[in-house]
PyMOL Python script that loads the backbone (N, CA, C, O; Angstrom):
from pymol import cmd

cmd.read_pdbstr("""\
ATOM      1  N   UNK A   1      -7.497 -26.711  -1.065  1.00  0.00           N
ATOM      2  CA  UNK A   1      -6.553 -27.542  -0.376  1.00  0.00           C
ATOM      3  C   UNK A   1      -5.935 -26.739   0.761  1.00  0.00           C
ATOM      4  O   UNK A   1      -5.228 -25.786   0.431  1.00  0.00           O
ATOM      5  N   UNK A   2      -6.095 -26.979   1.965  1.00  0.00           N
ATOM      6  CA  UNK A   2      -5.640 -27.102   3.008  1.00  0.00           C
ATOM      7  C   UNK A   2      -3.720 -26.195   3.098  1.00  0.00           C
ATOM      8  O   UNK A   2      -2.777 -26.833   2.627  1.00  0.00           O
ATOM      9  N   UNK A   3      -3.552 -25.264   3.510  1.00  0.00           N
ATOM     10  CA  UNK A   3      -1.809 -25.593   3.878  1.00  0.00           C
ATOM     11  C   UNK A   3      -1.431 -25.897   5.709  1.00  0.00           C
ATOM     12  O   UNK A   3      -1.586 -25.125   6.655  1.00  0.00           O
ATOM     13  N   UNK A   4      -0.987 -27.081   5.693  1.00  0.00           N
ATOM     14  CA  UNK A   4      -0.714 -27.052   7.503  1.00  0.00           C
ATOM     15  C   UNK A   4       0.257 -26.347   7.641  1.00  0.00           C
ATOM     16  O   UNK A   4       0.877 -26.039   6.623  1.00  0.00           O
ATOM     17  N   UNK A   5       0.568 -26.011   8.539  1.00  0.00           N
ATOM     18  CA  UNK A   5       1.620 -25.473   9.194  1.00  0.00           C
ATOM     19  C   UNK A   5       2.224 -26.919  10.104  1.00  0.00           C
ATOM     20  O   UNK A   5       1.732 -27.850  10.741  1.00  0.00           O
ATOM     21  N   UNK A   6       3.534 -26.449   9.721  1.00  0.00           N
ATOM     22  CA  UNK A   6       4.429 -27.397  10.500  1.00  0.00           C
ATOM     23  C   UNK A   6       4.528 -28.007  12.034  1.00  0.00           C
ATOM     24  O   UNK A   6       4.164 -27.388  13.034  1.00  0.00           O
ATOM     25  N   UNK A   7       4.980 -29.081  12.029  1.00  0.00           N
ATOM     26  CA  UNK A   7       4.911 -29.777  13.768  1.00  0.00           C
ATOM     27  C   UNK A   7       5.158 -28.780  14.550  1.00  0.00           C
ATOM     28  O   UNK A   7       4.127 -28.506  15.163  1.00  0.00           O
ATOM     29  N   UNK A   8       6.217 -27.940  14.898  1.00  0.00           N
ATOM     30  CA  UNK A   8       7.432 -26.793  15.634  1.00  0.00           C
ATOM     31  C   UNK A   8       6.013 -25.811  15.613  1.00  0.00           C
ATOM     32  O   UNK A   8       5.355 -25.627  16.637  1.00  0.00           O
ATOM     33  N   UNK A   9       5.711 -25.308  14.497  1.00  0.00           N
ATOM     34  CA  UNK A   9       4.428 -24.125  14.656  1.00  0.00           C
ATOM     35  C   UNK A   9       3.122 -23.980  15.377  1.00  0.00           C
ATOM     36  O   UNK A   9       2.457 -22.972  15.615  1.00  0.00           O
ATOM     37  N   UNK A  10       2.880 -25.518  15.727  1.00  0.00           N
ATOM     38  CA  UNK A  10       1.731 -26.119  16.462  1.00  0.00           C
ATOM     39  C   UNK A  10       2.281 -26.111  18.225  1.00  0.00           C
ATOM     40  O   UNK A  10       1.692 -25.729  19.236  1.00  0.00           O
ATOM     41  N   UNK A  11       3.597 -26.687  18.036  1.00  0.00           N
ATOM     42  CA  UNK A  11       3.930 -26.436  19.458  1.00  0.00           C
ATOM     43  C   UNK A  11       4.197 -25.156  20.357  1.00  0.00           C
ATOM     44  O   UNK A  11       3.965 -24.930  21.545  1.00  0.00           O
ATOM     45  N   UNK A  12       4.792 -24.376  19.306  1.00  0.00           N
ATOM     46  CA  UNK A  12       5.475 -22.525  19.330  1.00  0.00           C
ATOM     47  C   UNK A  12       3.771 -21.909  20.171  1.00  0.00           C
ATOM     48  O   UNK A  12       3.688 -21.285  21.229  1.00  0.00           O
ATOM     49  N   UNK A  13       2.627 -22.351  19.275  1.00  0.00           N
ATOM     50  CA  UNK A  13       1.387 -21.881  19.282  1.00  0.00           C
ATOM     51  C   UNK A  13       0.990 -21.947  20.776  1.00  0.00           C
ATOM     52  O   UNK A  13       0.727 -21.039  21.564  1.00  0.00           O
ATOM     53  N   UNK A  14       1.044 -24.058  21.022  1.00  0.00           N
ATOM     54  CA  UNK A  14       0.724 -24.578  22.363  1.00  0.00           C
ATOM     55  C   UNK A  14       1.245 -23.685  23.433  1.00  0.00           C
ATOM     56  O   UNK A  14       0.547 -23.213  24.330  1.00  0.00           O
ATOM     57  N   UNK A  15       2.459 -23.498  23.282  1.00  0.00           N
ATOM     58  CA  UNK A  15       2.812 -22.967  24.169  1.00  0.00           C
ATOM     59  C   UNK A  15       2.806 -21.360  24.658  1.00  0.00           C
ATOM     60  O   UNK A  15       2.961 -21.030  25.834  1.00  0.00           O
ATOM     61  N   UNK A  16       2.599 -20.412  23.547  1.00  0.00           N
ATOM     62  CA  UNK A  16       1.873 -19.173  24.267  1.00  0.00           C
ATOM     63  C   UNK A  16       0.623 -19.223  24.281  1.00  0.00           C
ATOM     64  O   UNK A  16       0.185 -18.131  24.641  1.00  0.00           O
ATOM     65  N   UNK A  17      -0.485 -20.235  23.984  1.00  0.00           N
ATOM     66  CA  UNK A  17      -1.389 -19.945  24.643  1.00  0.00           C
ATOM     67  C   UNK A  17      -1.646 -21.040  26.019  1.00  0.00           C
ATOM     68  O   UNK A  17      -2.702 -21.212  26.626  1.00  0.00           O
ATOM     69  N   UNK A  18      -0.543 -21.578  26.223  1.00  0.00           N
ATOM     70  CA  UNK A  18      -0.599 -22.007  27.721  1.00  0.00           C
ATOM     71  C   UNK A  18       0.152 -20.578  28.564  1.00  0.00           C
ATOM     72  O   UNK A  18      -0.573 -20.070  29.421  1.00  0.00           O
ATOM     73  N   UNK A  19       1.188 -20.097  28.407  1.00  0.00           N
ATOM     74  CA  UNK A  19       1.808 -19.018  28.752  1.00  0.00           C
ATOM     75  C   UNK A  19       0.600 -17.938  29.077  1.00  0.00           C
ATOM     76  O   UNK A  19       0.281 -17.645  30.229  1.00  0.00           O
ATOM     77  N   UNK A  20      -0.021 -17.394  27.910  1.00  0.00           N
ATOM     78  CA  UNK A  20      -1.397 -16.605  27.792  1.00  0.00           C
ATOM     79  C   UNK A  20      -2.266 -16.950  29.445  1.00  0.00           C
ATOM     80  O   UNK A  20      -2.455 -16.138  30.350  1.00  0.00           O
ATOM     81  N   UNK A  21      -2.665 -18.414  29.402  1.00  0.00           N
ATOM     82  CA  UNK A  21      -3.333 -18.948  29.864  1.00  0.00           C
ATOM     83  C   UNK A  21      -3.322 -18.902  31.597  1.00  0.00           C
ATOM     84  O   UNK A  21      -4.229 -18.660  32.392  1.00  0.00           O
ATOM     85  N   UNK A  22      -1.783 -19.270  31.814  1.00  0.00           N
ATOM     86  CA  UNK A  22      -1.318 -19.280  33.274  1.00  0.00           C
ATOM     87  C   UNK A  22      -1.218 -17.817  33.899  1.00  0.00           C
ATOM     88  O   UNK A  22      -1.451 -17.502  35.066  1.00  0.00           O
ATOM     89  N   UNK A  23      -0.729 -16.824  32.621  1.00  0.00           N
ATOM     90  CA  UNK A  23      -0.569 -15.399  33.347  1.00  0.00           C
ATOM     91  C   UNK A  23      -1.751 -14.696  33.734  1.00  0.00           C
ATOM     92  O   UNK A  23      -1.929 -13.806  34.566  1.00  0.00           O
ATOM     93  N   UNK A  24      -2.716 -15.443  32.749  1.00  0.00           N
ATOM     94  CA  UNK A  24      -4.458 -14.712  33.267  1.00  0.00           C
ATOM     95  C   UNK A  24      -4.867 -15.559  34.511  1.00  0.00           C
ATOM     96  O   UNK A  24      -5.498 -14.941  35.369  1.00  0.00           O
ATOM     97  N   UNK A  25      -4.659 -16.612  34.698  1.00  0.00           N
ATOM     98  CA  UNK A  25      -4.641 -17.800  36.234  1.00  0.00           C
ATOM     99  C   UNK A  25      -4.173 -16.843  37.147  1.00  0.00           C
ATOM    100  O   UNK A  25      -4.808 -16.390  38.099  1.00  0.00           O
ATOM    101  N   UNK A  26      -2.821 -16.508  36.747  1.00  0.00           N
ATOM    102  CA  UNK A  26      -2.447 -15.946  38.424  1.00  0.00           C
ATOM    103  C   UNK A  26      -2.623 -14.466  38.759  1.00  0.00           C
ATOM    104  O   UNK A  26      -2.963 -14.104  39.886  1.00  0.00           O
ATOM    105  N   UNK A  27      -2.374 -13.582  37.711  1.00  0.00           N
ATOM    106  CA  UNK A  27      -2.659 -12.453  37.705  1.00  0.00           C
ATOM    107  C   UNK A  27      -3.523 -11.466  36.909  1.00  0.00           C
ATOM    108  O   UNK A  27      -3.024 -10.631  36.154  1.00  0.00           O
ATOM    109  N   UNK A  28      -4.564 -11.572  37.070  1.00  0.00           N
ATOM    110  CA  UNK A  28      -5.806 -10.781  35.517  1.00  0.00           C
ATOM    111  C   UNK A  28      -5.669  -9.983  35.553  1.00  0.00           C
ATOM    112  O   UNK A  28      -6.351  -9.457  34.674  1.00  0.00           O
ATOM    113  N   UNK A  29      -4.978  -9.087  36.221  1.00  0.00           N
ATOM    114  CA  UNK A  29      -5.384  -7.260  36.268  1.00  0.00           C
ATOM    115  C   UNK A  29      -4.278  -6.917  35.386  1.00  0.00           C
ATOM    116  O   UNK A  29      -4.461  -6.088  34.495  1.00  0.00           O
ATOM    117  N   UNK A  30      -2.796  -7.650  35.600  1.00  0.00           N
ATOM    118  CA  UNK A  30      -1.686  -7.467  35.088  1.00  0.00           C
ATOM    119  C   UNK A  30      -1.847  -7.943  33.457  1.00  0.00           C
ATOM    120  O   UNK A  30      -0.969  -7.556  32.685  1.00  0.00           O
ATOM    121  N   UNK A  31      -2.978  -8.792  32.922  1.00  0.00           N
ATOM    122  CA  UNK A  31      -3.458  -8.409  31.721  1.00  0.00           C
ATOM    123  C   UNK A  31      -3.995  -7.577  30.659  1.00  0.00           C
ATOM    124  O   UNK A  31      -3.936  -7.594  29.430  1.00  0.00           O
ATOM    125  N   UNK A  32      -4.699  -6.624  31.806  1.00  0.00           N
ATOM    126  CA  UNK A  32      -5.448  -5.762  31.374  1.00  0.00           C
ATOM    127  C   UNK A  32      -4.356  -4.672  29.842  1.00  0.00           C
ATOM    128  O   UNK A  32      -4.612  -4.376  28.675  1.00  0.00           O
ATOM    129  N   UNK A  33      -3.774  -4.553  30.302  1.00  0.00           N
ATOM    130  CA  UNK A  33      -2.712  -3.221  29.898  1.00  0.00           C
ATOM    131  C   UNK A  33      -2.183  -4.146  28.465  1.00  0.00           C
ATOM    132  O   UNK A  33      -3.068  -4.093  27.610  1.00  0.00           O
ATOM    133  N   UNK A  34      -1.306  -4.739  28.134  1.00  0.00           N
ATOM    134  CA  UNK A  34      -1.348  -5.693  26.942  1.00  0.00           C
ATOM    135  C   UNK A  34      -2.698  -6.191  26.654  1.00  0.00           C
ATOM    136  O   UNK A  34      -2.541  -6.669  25.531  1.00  0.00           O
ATOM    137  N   UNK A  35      -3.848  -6.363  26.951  1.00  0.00           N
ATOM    138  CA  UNK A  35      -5.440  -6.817  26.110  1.00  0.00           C
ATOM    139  C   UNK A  35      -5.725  -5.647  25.369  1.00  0.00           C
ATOM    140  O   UNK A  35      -6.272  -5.611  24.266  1.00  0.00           O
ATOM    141  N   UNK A  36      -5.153  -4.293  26.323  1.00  0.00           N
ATOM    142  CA  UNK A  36      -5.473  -2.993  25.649  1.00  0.00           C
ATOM    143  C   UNK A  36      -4.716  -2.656  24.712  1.00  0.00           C
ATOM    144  O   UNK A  36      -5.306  -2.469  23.648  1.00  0.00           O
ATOM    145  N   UNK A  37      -3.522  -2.492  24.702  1.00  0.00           N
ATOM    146  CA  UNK A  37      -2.521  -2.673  24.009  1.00  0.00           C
ATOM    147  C   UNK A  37      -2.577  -2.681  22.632  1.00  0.00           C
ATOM    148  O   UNK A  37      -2.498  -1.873  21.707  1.00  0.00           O
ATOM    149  N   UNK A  38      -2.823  -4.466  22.888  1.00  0.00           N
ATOM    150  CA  UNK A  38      -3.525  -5.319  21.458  1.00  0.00           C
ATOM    151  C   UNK A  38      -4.523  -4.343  20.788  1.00  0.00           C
ATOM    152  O   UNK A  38      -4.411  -3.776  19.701  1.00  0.00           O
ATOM    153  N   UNK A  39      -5.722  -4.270  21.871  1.00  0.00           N
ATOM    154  CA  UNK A  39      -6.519  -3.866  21.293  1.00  0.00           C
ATOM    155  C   UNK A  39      -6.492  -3.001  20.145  1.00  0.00           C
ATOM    156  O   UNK A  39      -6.859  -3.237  18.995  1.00  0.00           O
ATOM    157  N   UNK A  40      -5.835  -1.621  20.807  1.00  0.00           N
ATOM    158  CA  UNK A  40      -6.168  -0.454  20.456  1.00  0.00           C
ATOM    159  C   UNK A  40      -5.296  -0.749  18.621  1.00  0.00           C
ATOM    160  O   UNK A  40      -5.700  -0.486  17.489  1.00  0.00           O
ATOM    161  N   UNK A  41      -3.886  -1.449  19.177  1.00  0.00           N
ATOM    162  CA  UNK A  41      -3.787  -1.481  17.611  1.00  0.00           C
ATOM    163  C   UNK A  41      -4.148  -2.288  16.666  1.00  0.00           C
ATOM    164  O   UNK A  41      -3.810  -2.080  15.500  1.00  0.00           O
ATOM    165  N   UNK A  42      -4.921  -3.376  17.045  1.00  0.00           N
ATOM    166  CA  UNK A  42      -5.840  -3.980  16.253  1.00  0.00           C
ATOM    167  C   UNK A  42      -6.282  -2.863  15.605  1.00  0.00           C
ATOM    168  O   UNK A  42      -5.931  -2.375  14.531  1.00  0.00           O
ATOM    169  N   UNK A  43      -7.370  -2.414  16.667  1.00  0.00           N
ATOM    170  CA  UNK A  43      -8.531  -1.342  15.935  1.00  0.00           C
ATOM    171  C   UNK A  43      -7.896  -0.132  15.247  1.00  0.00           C
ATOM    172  O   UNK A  43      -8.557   0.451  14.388  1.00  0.00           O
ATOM    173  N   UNK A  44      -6.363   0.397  15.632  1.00  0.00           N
ATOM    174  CA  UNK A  44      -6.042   1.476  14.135  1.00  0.00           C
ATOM    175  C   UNK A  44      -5.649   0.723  13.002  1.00  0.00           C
ATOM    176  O   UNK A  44      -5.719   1.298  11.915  1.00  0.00           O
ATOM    177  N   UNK A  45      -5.205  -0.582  13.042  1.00  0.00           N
ATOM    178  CA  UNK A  45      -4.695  -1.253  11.764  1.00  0.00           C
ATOM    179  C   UNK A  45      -6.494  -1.305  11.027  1.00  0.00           C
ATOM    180  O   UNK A  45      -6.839  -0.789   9.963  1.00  0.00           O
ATOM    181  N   UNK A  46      -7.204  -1.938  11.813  1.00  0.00           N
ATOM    182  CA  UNK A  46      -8.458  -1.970  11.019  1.00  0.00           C
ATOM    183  C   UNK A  46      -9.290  -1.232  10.624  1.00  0.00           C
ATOM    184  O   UNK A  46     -10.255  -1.517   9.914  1.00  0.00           O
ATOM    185  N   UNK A  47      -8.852   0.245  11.243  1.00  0.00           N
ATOM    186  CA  UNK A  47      -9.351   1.276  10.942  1.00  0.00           C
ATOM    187  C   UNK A  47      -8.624   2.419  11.175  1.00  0.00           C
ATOM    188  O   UNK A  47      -8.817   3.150  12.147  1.00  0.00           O
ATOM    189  N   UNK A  48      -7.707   2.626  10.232  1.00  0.00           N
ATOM    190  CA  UNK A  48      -6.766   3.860  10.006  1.00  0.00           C
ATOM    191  C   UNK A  48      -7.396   5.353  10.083  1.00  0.00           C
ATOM    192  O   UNK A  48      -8.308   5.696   9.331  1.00  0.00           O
ATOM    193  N   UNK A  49      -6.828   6.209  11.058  1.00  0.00           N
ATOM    194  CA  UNK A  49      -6.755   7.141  11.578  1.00  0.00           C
ATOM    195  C   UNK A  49      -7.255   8.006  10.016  1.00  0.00           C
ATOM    196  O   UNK A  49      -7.967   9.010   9.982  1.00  0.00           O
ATOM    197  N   UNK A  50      -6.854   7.525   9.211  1.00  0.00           N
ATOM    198  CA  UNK A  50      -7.098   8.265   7.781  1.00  0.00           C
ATOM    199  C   UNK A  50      -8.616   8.818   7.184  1.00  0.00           C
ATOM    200  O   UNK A  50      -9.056   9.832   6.644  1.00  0.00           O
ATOM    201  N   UNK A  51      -9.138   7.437   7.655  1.00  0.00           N
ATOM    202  CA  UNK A  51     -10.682   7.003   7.533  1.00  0.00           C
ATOM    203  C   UNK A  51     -11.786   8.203   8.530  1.00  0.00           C
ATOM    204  O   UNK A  51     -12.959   8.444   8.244  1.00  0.00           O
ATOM    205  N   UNK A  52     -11.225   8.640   9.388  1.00  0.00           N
ATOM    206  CA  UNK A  52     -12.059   8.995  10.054  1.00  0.00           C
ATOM    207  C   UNK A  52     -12.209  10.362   9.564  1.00  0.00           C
ATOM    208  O   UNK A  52     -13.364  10.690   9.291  1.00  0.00           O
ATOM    209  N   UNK A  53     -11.555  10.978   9.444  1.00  0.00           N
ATOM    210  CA  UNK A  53     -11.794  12.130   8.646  1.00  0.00           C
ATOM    211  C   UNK A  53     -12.643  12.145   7.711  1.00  0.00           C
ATOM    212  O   UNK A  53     -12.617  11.190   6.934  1.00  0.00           O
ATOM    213  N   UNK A  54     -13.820  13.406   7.464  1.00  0.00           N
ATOM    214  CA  UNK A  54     -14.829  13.162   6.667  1.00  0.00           C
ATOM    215  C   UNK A  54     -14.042  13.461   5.548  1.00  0.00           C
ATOM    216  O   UNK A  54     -13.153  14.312   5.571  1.00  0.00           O
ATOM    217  N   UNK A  55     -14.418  12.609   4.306  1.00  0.00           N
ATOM    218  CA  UNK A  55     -14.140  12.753   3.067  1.00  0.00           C
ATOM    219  C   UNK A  55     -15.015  14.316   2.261  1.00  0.00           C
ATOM    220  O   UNK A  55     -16.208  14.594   2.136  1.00  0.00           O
ATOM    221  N   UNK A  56     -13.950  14.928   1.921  1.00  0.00           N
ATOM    222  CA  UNK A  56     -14.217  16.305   0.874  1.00  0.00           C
ATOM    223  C   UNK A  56     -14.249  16.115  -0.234  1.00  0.00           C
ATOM    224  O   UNK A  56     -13.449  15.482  -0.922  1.00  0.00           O
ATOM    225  N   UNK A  57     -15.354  16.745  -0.580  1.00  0.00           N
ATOM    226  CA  UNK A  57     -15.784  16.335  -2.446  1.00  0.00           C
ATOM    227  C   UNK A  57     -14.718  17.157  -3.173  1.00  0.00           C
ATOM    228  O   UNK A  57     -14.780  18.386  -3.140  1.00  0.00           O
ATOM    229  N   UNK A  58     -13.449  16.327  -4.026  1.00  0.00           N
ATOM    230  CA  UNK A  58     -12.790  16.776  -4.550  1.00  0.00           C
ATOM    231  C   UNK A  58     -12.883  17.560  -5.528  1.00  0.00           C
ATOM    232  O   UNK A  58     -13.723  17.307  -6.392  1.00  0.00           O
ATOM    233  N   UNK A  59     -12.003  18.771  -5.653  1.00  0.00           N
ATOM    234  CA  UNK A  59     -12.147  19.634  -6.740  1.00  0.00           C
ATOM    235  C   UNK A  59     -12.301  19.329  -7.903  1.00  0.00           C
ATOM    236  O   UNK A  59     -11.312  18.646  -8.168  1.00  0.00           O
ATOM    237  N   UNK A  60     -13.161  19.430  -9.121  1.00  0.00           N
ATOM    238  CA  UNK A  60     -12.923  19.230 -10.462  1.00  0.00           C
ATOM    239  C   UNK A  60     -12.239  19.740 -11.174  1.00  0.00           C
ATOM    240  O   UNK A  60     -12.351  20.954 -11.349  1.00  0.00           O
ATOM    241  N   UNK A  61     -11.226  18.951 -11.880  1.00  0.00           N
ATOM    242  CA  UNK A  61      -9.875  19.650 -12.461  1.00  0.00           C
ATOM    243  C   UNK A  61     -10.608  20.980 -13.472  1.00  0.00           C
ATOM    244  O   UNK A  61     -10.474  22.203 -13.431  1.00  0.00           O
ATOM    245  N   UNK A  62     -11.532  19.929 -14.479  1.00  0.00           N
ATOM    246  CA  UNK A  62     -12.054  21.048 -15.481  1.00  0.00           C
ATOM    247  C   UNK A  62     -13.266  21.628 -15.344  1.00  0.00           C
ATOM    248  O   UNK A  62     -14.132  21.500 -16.209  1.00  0.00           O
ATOM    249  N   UNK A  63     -13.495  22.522 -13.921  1.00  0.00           N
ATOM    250  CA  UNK A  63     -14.494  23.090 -13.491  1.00  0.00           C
ATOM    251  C   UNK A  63     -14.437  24.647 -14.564  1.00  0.00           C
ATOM    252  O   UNK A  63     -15.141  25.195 -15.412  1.00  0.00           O
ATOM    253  N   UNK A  64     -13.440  24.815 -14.034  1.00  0.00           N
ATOM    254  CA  UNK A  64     -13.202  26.348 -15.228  1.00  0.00           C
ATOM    255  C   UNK A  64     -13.037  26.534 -16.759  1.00  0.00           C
ATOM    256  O   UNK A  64     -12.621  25.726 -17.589  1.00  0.00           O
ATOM    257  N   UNK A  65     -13.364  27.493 -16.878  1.00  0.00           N
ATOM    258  CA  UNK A  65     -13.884  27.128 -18.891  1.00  0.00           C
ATOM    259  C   UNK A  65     -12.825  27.097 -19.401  1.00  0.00           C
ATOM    260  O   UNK A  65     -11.928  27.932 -19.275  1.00  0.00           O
ATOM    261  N   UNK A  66     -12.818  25.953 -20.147  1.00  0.00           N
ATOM    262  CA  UNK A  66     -11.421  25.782 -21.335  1.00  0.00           C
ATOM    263  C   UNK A  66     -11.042  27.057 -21.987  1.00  0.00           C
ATOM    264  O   UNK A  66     -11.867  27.899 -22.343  1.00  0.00           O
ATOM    265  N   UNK A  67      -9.999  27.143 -22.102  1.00  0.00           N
ATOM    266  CA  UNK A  67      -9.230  28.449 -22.748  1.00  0.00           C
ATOM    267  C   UNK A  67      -9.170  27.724 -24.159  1.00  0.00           C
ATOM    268  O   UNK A  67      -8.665  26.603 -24.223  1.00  0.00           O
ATOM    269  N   UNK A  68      -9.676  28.343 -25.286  1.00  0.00           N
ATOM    270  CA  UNK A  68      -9.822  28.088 -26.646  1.00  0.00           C
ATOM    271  C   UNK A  68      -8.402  28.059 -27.093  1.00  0.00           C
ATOM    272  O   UNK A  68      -7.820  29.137 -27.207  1.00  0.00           O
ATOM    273  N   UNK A  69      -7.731  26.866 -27.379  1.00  0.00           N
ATOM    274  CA  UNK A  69      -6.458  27.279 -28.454  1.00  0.00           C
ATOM    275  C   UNK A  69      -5.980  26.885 -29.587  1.00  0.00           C
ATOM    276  O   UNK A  69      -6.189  25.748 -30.008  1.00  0.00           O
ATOM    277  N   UNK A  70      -5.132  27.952 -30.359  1.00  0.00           N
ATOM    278  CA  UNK A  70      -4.944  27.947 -31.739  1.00  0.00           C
ATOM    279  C   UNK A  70      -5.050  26.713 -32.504  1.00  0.00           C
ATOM    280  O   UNK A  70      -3.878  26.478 -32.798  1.00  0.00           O
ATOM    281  N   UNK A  71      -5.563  26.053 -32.856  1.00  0.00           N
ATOM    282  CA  UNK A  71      -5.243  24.837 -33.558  1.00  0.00           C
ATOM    283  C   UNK A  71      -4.352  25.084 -34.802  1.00  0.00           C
ATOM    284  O   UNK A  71      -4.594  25.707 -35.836  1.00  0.00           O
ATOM    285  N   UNK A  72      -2.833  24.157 -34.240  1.00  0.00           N
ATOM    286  CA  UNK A  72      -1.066  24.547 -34.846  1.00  0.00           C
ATOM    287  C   UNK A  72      -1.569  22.774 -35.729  1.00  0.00           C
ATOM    288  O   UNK A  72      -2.068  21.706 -35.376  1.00  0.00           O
ATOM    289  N   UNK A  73      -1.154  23.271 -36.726  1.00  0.00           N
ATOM    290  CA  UNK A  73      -0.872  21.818 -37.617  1.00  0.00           C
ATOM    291  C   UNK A  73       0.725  21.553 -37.420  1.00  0.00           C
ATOM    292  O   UNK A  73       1.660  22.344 -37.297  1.00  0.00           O
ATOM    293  N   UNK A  74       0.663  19.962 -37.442  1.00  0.00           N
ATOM    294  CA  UNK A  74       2.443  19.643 -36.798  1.00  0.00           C
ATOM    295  C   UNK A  74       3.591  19.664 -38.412  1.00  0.00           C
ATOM    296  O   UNK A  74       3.513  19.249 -39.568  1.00  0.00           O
ATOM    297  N   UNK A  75       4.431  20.303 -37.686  1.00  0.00           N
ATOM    298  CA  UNK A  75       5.381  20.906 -38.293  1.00  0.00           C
ATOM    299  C   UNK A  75       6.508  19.115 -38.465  1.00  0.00           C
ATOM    300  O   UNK A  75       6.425  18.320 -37.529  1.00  0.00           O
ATOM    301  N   UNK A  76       7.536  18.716 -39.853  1.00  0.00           N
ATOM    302  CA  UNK A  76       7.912  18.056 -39.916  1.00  0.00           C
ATOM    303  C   UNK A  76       9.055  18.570 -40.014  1.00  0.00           C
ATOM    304  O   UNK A  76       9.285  19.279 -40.994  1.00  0.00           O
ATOM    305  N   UNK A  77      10.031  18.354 -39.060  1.00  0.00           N
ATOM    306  CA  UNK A  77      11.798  18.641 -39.032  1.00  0.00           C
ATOM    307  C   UNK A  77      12.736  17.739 -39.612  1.00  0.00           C
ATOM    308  O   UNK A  77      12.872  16.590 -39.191  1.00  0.00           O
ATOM    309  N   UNK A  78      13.390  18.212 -40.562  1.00  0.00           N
ATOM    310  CA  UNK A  78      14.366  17.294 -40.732  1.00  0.00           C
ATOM    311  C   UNK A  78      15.329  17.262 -40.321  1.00  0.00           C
ATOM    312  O   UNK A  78      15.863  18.254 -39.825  1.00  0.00           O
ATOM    313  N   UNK A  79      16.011  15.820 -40.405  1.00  0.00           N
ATOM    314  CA  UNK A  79      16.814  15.606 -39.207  1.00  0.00           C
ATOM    315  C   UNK A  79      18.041  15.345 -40.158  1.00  0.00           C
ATOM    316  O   UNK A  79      17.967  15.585 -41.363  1.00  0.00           O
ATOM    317  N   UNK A  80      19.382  14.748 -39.448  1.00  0.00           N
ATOM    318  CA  UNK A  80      20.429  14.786 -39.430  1.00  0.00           C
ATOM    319  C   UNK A  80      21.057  13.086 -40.436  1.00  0.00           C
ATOM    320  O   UNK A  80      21.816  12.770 -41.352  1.00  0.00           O
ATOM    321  N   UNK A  81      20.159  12.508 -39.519  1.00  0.00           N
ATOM    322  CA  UNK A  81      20.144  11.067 -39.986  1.00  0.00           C
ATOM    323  C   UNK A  81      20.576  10.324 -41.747  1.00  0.00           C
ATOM    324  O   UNK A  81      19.737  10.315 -42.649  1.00  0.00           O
ATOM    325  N   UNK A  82      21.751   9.865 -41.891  1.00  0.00           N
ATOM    326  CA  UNK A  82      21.518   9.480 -42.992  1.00  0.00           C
ATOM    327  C   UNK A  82      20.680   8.443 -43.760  1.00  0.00           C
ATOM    328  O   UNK A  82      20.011   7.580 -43.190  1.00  0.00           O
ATOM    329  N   UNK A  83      20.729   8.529 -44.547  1.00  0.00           N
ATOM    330  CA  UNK A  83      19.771   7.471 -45.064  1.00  0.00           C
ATOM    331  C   UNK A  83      20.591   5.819 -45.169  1.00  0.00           C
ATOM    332  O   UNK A  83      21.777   5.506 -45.060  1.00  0.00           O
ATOM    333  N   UNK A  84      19.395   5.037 -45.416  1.00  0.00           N
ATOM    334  CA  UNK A  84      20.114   3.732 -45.002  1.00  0.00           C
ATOM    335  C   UNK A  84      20.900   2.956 -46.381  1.00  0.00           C
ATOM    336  O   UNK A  84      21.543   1.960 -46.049  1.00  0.00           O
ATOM    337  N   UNK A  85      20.922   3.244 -47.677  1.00  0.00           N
ATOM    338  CA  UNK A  85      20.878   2.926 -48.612  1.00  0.00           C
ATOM    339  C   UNK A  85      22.053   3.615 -48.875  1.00  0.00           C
ATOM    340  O   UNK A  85      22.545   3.149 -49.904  1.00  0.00           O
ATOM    341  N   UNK A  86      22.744   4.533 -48.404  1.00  0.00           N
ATOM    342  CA  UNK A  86      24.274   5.168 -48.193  1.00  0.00           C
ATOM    343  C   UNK A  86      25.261   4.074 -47.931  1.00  0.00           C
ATOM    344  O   UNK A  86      24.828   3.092 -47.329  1.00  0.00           O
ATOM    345  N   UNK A  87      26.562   4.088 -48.299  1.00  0.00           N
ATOM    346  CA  UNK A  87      27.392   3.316 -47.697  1.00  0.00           C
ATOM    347  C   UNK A  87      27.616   4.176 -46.427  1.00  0.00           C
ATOM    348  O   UNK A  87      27.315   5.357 -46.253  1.00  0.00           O
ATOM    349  N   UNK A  88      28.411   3.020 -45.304  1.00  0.00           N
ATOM    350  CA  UNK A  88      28.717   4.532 -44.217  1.00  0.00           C
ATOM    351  C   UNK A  88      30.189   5.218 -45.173  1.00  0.00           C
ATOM    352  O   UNK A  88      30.794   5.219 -46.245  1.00  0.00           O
ATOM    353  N   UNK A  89      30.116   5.790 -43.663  1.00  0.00           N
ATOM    354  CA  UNK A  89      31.144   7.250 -43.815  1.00  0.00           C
ATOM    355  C   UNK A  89      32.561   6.319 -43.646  1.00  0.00           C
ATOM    356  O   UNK A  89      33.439   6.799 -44.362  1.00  0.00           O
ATOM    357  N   UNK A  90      32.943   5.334 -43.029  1.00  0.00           N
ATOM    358  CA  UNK A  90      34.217   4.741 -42.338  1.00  0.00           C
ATOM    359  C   UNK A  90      34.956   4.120 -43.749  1.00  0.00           C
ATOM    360  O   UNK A  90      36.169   4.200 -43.945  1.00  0.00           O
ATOM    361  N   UNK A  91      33.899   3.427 -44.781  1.00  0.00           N
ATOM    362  CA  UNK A  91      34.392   2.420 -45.752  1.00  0.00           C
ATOM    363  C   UNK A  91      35.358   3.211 -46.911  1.00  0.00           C
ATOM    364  O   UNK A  91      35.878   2.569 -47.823  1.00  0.00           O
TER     365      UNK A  91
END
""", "prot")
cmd.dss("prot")
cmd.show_as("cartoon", "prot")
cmd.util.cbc("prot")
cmd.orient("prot")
């Protein structure tokens, strides 16, 4: 399904590309500089300065040999917490 754009958006439109239209009529050269303009940032939005740089084959984290370690069995702390089956402390 279709979304239009509104009456006002069709006219807003009409009218810079009549504007567009008359300034290339009377003066083309004085276009040139805004066509370029446009251009150029068209073409970095569509192709970011980022891109051009050749891509480097990233380092592998685990290129270097694992360091062997102790295998620690986990330790259980007891804590502070009373138990729930206590009345509290306030009553």
């Amino acid at each position: 399904m279709y979304r239009r754009l509104p009456v006002f958006a069709y006219i807003i439109l009409a009218l810079i590309a009549i504007g567009i239209l008359s300034r290339f009529v009377s003066d083309p050269a004085g276009m040139i500089i805004p066509v370029a303009v446009f251009g150029i940032v068209f073409f970095l939005y569509k192709f970011p300065p980022s891109r051009w740089r050749r891509q480097q084959k990233p380092t592998p984290r685990y290129a270097k040999a694992k360091e062997k370690r102790k295998q620690v069995p986990f330790k259980v702390i007891n804590g502070n917490k009373p138990d729930d089956d206590d009345m509290p402390k306030y009553h």
